[in-house]
C-alpha positions as CSV (number, residue, x, y, z in Angstrom):
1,X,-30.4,396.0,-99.5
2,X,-28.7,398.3,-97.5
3,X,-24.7,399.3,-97.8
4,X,-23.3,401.5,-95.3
5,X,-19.7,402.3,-94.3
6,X,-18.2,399.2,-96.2
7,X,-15.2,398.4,-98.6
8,X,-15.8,396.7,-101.8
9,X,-12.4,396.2,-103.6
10,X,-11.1,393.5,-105.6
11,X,-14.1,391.9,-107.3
12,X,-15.6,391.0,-110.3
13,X,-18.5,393.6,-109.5
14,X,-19.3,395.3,-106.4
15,X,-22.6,395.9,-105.8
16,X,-25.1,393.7,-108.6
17,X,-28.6,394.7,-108.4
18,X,-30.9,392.7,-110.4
19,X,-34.5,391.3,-110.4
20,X,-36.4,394.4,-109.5
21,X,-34.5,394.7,-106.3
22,X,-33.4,398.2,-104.7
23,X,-29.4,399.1,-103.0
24,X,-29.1,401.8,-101.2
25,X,-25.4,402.8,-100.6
26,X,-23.6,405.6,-98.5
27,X,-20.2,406.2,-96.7
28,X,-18.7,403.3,-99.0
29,X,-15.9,402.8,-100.9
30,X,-15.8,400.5,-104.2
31,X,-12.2,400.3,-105.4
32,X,-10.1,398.0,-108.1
33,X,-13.5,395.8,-109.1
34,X,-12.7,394.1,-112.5
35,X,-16.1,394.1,-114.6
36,X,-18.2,397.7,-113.0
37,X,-18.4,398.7,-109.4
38,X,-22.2,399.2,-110.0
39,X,-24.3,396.7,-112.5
40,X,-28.2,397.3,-112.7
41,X,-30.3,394.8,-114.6
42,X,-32.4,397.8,-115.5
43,X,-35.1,396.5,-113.5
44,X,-33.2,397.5,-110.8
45,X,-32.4,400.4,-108.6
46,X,-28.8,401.7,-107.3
47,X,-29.4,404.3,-104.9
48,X,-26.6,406.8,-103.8
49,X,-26.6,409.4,-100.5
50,X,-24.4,410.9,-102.3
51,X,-20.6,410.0,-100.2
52,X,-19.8,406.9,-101.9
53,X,-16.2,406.9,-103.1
54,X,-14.8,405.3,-106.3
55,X,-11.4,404.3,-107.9
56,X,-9.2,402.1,-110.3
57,X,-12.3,400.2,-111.3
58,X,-12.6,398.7,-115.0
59,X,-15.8,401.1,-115.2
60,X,-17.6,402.9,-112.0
61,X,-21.2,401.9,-113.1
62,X,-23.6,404.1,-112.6
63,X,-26.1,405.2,-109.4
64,X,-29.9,405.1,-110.8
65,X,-31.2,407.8,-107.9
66,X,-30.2,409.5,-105.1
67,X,-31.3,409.7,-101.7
68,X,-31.2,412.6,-99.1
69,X,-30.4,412.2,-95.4
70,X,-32.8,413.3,-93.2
């Protein structure tokens, strides 16, 4: 999965990676999420360019990698 540019406030989590799968996220803001912003089965990878924004979540999560723009 691919997250670019998008708002993520006001959910239980807001990005959920499970079963093995990859999300890459840039330019994004994850704000007032109830549970974690990020949850990663540990299967799972949460990958970050490094511009993501976070705040007044319940706990931020945390990325697994991050990616460089080429």
């Amino acid at each position: 999965m691919h997250i670019d540019d998008c708002t993520m406030t006001n959910n239980q989590w807001a990005v959920v990676a499970g079963q093995g799968a990859t999300a890459y996220v840039s330019r994004s803001t994850l704000t007032n999420n109830f549970i974690t912003a990020l949850f990663n089965d540990g299967t799972s990878h949460l990958i970050s360019y490094g511009d993501n924004r976070f705040a007044s979540n319940a706990s931020d999560g945390a990325f697994t990698g991050l990616a460089s723009v080429k």
